[in-house]
C-alpha positions, 0 to 999 in steps of 0.5 A: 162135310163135317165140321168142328168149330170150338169156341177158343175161351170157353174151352182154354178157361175149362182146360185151365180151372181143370188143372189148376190144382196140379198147378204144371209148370215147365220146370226149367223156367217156371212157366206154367203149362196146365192149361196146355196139358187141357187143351191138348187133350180135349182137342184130342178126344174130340177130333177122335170122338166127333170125327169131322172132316174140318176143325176150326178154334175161334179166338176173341180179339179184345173187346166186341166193339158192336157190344161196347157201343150198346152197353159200355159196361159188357161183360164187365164184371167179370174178374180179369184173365188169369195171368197163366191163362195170359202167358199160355194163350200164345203157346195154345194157338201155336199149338192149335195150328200144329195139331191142325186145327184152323184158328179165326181171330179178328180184333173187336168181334167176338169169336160168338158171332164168327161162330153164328157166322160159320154156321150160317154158311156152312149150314146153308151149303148143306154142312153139319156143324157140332159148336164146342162151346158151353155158352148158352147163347149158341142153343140159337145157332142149332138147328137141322144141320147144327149141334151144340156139344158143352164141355163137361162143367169143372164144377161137377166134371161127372156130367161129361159132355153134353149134346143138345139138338133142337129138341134139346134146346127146347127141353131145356129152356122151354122154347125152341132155338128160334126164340132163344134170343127173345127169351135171354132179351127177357130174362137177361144174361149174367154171364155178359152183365145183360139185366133181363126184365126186373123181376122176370125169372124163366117161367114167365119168360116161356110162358110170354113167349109161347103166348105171343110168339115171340119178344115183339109180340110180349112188348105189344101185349102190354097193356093185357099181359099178365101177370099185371103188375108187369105192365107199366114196367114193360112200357117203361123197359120195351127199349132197353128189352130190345136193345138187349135182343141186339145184344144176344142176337148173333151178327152174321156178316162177318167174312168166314174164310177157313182157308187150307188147313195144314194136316196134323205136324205130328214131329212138330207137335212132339217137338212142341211138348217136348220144349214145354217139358209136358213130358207126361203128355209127350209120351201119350202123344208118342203112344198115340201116333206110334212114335219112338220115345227116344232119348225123352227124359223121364221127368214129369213136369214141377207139381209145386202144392197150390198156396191156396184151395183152387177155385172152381171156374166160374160158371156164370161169368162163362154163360154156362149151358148146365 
């Protein structure tokens, strides 16, 4: 079986940065509808492209509680959700579910680790996996079985998507999906506010790694690593270094039950465009699936001109992969 899993965030972030210069609201009310538009069509092309069997969209819940209790300050200096995004997420899950997509939350975990847990079980039963996602951490979960396909950058759209295979990971970072963890353990994550080893950039990193094997055997080279000014603060850091590898590490004990996805409600998605006023949208979606327009209105939804040039998403603070 093939299966589709999207990291949920990750994407409804770069649908929403994607259209935020058209700035769509429905037009009755004002409410905004940019990242709908996004999402719709990004699920869209990749239930077409990919083909797969099952679909899943994982949702974070609040906070990640494990994360939290390491390092009290994960992920916080990233700015705050963008209120559309806020006002739209309710209204991108339902429309998730009608599209057929199966959508996983659980409060205090993060949709990375019911991911990684995914994975694991479905690649352990002989299922392939492809993980939306453009978060570097995922180059860990691909293997034999598992792909990672990153949505193409909203700063440089031109790259498209992107897939990476094991050999891909490797090519990038410069070590293989095993030791991506150790790697981020070493050189640290800004996307989650993760402080690497001071000083310690990706070359050094790759290179300890390929010469001990592994972030363990870097802590137990200290006294004959090189270069040798980084020896008394390996010592000093070991602890933090390994706390930093439970961090990154994906937790895989997390309960996976997709259940029976419902198939595509193909009246009920129309009906939801058109209660949005995606009207542009709506007439796609018709032509798509051989449906009568009806008595649709012909109005597009409100452009109103931003008040302010749009800003790009912030690739860091999303764990870009590119």
């Amino acid at each position: 079986m093939r299966w589709l899993l999207v990291d949920g965030f990750n994407l409804v972030f770069r649908s929403h940065f994607a259209m935020e210069r058209s700035n769509l609201r429905r037009q009755s009310d004002q409410f905004p509808t940019g990242a709908l538009h996004g999402w719709i069509k990004s699920l869209q092309d990749l239930r077409d492209a990919e083909k797969p069997d099952r679909c899943v969209v994982f949702f974070d819940l609040g906070g990640s509680d494990r994360h939290l209790a390491v390092l009290p300050d994960y992920k916080g200096q990233r700015d705050d959700t963008p209120p559309d995004i806020i006002l739209q997420l309710p209204e991108i899950k339902k429309l998730t579910a009608l599209l057929g997509f199966a959508v996983i939350q659980e409060r205090g975990v993060e949709a990375d680790d019911l991911i990684a847990t995914a994975v694991q079980r479905l690649a352990a039963a002989g299922d392939e996996c492809i993980i939306v996602s453009a978060d570097k951490d995922f180059g860990q979960c691909v293997g034999a079985q598992v792909l990672q396909l990153a949505p193409p950058p909203t700063a440089n759209p031109a790259l498209g998507w992107r897939r990476l295979d094991a050999a891909g990971v490797e090519a990038k970072f410069g070590v293989p999906p095993t030791l991506i963890a150790d790697y981020l353990a070493l050189v640290g994550d800004t996307s989650d506010n993760i402080p690497g080893l001071k000083g310690v950039g990706p070359k050094t990193a790759v290179k300890w790694l390929q010469q001990y094997g592994g972030l363990e055997g870097v802590l137990g080279a200290v006294a004959t690593i090189e270069p040798a000014r980084f020896r008394e603060q390996i010592q000093a850091d070991a602890d933090r270094i390994r706390s930093n590898l439970s961090l990154v590490r994906f937790k895989t004990d997390f309960a996976f039950e997709p259940g029976d996805v419902s198939p595509e409600d193909i009246s009920g998605v129309a009906a939801f465009l058109e209660a949005m006023e995606m009207h542009s949208t709506l007439r796609r979606y018709q032509a798509k699936h051989g449906l009568s327009t009806g008595q649709e209105k012909s109005s597009e939804p409100t452009i109103r001109p931003p008040t302010s040039p749009a800003k790009p998403a912030p690739g860091p603070e999303q764990g870009e992969l590119f």
